[in-house]
PyMOL Python script that loads the backbone (N, CA, C, O; Angstrom):
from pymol import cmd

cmd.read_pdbstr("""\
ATOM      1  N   UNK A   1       8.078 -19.843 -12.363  1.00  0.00           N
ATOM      2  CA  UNK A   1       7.133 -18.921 -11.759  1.00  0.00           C
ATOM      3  C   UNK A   1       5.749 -19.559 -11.834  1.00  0.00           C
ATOM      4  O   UNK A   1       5.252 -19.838 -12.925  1.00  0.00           O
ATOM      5  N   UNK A   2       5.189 -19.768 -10.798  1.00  0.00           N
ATOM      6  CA  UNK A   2       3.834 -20.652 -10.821  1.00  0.00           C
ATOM      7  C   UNK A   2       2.752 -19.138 -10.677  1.00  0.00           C
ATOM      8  O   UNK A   2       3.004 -17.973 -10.369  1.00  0.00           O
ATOM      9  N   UNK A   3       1.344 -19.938 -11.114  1.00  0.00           N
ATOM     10  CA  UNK A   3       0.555 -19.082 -11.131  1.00  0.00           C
ATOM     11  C   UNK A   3       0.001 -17.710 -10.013  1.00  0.00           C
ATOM     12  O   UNK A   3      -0.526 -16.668 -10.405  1.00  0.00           O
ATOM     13  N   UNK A   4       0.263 -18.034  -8.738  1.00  0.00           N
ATOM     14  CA  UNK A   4      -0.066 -17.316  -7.669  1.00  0.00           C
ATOM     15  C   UNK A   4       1.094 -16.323  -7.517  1.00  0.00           C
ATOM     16  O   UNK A   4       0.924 -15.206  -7.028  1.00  0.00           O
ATOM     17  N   UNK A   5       2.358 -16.802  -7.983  1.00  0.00           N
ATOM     18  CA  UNK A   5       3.442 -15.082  -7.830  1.00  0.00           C
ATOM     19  C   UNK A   5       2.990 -14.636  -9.110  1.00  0.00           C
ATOM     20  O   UNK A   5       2.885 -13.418  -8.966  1.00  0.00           O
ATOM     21  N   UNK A   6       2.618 -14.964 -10.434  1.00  0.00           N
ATOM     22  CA  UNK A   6       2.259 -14.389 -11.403  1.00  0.00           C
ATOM     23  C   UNK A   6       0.861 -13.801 -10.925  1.00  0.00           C
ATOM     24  O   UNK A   6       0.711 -12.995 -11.843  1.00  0.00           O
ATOM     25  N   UNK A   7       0.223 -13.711 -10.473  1.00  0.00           N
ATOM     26  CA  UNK A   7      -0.863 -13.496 -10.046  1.00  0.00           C
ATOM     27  C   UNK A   7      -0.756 -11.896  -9.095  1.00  0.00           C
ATOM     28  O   UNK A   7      -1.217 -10.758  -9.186  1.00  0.00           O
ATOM     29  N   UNK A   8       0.238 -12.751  -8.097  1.00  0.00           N
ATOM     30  CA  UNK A   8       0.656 -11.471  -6.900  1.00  0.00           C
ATOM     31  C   UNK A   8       1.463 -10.392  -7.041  1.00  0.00           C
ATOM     32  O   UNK A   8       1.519  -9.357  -6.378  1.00  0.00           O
ATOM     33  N   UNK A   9       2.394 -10.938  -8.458  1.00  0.00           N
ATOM     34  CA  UNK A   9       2.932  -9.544  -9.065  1.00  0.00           C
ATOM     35  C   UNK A   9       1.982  -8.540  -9.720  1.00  0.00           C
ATOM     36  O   UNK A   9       1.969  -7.310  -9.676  1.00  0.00           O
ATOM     37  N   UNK A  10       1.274  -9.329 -10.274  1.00  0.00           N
ATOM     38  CA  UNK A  10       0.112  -8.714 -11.619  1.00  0.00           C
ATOM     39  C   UNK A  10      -0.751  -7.165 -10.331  1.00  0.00           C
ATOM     40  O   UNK A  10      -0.812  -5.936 -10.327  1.00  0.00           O
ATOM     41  N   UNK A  11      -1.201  -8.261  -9.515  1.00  0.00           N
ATOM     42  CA  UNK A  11      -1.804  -7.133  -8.673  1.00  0.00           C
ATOM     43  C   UNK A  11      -1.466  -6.632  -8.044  1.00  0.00           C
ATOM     44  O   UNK A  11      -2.184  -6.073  -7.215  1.00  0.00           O
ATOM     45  N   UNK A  12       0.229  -6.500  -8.065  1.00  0.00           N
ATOM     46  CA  UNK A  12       0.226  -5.364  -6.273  1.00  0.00           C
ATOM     47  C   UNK A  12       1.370  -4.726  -8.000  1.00  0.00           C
ATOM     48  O   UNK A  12       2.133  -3.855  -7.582  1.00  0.00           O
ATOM     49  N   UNK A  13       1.543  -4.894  -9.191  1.00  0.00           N
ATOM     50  CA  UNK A  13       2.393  -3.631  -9.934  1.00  0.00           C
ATOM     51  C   UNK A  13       1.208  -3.215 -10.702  1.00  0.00           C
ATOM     52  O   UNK A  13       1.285  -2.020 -10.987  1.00  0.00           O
ATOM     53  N   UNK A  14      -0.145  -3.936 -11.253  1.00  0.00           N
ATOM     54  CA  UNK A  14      -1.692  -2.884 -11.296  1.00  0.00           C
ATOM     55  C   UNK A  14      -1.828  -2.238 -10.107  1.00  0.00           C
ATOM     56  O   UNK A  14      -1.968  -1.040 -10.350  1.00  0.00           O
ATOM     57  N   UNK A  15      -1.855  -2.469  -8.861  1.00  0.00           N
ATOM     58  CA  UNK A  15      -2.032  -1.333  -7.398  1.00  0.00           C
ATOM     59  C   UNK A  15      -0.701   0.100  -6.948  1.00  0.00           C
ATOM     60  O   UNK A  15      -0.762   1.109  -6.245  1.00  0.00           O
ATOM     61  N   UNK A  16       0.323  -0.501  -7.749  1.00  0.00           N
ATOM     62  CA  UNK A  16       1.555   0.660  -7.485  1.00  0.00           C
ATOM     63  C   UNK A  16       0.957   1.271  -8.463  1.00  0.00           C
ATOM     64  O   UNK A  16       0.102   2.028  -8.003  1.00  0.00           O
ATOM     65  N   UNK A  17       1.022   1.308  -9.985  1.00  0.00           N
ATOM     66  CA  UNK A  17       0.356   1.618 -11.596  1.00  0.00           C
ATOM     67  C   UNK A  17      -0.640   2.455 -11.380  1.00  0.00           C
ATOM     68  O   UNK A  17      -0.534   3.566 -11.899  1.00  0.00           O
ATOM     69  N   UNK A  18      -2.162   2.076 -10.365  1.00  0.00           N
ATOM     70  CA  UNK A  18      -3.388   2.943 -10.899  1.00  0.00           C
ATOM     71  C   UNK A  18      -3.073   3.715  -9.273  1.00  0.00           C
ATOM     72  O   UNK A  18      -4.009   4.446  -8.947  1.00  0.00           O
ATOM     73  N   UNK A  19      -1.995   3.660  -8.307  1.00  0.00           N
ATOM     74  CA  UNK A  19      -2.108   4.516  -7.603  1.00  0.00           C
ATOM     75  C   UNK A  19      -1.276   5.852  -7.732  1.00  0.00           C
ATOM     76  O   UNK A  19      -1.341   6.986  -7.258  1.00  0.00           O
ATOM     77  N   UNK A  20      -0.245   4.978  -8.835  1.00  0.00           N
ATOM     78  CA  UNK A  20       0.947   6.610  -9.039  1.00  0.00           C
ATOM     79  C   UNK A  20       0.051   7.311 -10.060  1.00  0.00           C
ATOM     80  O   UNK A  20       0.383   8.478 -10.270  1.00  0.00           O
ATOM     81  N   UNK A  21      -1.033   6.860 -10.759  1.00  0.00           N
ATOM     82  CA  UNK A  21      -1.948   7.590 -12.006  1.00  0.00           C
ATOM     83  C   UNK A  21      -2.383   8.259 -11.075  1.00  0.00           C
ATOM     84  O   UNK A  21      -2.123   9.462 -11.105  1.00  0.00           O
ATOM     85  N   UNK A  22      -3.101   7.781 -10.062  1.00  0.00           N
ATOM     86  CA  UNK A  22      -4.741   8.716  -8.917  1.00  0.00           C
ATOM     87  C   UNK A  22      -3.911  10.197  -8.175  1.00  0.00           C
ATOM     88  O   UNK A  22      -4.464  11.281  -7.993  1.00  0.00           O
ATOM     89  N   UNK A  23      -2.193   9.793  -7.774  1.00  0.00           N
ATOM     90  CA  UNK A  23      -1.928  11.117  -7.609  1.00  0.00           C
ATOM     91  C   UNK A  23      -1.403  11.741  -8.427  1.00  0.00           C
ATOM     92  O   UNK A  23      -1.559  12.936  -8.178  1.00  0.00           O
ATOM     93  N   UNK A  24      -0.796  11.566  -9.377  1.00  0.00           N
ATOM     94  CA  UNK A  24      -0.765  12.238 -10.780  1.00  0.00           C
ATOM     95  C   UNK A  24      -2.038  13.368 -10.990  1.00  0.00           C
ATOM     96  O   UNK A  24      -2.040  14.599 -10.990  1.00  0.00           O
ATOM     97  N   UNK A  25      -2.955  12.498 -11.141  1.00  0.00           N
ATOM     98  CA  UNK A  25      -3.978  13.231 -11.185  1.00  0.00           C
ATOM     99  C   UNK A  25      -4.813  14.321  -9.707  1.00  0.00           C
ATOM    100  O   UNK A  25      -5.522  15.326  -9.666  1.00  0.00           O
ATOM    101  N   UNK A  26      -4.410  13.705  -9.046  1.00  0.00           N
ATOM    102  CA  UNK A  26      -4.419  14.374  -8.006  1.00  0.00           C
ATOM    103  C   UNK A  26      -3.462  15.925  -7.822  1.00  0.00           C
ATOM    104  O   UNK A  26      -3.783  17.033  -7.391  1.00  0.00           O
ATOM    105  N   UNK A  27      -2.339  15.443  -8.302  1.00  0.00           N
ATOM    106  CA  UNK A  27      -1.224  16.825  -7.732  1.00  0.00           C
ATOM    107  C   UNK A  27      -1.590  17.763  -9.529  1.00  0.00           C
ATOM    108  O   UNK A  27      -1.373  18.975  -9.507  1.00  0.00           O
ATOM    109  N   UNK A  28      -1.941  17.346 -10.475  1.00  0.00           N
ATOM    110  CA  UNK A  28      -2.484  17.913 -11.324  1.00  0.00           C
ATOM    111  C   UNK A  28      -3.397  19.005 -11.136  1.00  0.00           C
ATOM    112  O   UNK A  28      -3.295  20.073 -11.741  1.00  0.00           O
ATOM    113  N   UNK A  29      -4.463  18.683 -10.135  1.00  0.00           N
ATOM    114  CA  UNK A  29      -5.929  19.025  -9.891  1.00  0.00           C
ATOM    115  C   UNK A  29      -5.689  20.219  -8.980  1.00  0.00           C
ATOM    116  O   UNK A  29      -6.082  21.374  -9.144  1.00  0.00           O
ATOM    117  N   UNK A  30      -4.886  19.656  -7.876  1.00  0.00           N
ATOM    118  CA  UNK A  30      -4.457  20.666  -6.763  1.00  0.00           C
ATOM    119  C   UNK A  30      -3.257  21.154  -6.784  1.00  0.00           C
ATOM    120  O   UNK A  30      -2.567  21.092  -5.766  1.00  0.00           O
ATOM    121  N   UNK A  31      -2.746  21.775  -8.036  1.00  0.00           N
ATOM    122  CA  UNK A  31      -1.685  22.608  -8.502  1.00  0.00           C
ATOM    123  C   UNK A  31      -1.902  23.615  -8.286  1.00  0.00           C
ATOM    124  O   UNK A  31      -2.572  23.942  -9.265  1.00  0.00           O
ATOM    125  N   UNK A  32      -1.802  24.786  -7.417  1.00  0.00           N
ATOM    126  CA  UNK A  32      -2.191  26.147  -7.710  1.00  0.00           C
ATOM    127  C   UNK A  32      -2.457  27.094  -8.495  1.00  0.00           C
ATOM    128  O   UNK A  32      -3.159  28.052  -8.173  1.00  0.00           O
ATOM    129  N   UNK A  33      -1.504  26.810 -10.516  1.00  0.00           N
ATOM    130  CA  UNK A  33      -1.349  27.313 -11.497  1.00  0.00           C
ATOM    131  C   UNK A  33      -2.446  27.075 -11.824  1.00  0.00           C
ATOM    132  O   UNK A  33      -3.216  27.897 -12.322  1.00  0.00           O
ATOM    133  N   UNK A  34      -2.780  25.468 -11.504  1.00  0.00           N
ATOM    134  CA  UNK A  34      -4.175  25.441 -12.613  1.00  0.00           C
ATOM    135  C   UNK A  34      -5.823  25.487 -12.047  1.00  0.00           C
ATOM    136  O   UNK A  34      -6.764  24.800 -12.443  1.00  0.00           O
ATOM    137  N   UNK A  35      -5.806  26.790 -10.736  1.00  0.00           N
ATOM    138  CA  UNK A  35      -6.967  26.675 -10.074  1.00  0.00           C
ATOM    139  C   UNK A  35      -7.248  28.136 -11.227  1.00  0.00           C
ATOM    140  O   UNK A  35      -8.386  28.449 -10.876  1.00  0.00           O
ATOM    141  N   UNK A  36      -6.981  28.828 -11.995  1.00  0.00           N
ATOM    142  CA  UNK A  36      -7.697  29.659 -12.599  1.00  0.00           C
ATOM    143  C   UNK A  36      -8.065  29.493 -13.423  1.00  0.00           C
ATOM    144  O   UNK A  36      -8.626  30.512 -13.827  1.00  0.00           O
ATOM    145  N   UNK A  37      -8.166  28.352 -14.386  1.00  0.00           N
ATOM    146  CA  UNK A  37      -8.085  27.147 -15.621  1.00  0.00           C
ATOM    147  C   UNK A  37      -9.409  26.764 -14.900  1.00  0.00           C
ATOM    148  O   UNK A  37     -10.417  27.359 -15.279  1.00  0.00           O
ATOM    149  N   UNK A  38      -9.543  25.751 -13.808  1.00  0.00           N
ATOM    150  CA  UNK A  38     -10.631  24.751 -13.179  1.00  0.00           C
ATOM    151  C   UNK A  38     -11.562  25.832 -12.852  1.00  0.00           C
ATOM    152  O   UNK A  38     -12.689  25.582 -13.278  1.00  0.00           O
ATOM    153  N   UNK A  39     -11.442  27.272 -12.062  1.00  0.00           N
ATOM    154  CA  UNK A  39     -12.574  28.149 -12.162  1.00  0.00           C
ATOM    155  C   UNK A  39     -13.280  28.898 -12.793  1.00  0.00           C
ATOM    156  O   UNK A  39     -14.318  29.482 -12.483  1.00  0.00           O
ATOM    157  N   UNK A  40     -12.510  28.871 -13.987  1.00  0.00           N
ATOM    158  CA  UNK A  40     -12.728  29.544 -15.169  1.00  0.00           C
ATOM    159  C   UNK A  40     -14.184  28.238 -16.054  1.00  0.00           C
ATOM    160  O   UNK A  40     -15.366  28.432 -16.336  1.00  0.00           O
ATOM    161  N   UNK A  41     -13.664  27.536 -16.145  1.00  0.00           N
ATOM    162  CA  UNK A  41     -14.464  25.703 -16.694  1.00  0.00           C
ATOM    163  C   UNK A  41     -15.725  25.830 -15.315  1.00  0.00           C
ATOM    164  O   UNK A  41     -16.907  25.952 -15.633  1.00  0.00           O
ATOM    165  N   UNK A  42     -15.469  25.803 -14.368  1.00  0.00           N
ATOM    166  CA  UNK A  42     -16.628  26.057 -13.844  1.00  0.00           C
ATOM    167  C   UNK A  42     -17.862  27.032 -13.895  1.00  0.00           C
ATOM    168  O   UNK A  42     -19.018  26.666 -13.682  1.00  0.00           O
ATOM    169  N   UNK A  43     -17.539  28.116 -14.153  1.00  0.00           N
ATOM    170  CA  UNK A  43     -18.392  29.149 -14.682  1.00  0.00           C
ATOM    171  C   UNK A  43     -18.495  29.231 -15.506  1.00  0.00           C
ATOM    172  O   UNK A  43     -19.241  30.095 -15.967  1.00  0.00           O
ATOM    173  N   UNK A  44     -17.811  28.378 -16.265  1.00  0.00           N
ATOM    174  CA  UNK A  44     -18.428  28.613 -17.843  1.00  0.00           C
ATOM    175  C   UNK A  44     -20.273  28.224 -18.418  1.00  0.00           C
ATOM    176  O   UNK A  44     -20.901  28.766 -19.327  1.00  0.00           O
ATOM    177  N   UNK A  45     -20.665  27.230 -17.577  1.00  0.00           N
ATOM    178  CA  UNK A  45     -21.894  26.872 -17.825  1.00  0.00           C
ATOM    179  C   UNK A  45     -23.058  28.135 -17.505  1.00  0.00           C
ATOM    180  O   UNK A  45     -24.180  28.188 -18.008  1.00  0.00           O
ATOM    181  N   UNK A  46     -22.565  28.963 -16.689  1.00  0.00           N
ATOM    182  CA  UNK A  46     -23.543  29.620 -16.133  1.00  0.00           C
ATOM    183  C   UNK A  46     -23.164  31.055 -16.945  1.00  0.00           C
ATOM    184  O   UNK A  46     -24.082  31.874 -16.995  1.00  0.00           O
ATOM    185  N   UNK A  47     -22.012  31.386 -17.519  1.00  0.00           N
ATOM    186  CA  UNK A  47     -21.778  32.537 -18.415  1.00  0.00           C
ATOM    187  C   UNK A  47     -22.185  32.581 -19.842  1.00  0.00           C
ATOM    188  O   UNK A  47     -22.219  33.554 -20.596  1.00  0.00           O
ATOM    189  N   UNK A  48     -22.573  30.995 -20.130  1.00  0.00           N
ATOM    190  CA  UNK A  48     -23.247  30.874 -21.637  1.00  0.00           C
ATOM    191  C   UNK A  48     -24.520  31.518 -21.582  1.00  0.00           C
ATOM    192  O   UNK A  48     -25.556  31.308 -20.951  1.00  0.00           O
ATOM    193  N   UNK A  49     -23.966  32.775 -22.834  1.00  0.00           N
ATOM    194  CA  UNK A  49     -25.872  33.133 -23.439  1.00  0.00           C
ATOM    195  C   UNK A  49     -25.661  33.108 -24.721  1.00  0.00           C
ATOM    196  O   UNK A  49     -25.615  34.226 -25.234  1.00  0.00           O
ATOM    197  N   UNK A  50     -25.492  32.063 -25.542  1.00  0.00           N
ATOM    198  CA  UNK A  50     -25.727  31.564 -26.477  1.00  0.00           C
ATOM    199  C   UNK A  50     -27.003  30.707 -26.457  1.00  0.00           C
ATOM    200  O   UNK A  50     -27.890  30.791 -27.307  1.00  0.00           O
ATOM    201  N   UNK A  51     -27.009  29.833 -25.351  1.00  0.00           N
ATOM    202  CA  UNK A  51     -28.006  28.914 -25.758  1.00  0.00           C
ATOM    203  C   UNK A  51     -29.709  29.694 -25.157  1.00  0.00           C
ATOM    204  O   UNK A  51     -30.083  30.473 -24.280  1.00  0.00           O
ATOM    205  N   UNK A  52     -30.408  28.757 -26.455  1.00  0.00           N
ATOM    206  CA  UNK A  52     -31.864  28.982 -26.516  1.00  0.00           C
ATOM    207  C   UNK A  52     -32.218  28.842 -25.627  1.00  0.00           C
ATOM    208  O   UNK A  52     -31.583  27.922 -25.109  1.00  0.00           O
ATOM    209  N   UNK A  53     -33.220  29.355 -24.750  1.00  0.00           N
ATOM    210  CA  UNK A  53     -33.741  28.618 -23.312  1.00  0.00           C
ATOM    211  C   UNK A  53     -35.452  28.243 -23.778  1.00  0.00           C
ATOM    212  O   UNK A  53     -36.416  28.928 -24.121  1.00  0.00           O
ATOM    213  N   UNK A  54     -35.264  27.151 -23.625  1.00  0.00           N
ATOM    214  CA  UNK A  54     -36.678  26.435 -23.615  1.00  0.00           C
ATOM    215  C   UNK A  54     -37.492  26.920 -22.968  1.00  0.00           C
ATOM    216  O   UNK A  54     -37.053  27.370 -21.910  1.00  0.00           O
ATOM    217  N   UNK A  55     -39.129  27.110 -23.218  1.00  0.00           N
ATOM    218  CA  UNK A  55     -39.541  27.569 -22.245  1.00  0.00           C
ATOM    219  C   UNK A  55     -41.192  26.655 -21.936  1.00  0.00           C
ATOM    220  O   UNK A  55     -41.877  26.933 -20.951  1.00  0.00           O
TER     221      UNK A  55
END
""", "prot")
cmd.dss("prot")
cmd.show_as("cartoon", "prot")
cmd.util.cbc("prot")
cmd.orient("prot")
């Protein structure tokens, strides 16, 4: 195995690898179960009255 198929494997099974992760994370994100989880984390910044407000 010379350097350029070691090379051309390396990068097209890193390009199969970080693309089955991106929809992983993808079909994660746009799961329907977990849109009341992600809207819930979104409003959370604006439902905090704990914090001090500088003035």
């Amino acid at each position: 195995m010379s350097y350029e198929q070691l090379s051309a494997f390396a990068q097209t099974s890193g390009m199969i690898y970080f693309m089955t992760i991106f929809a992983a994370v993808c079909l994660y994100v746009f799961w329907p179960s977990n849109r009341a989880k992600f809207d819930k984390a979104a409003r959370m910044p604006l439902e905090n009255e704990d914090i001090d407000h500088v003035r």
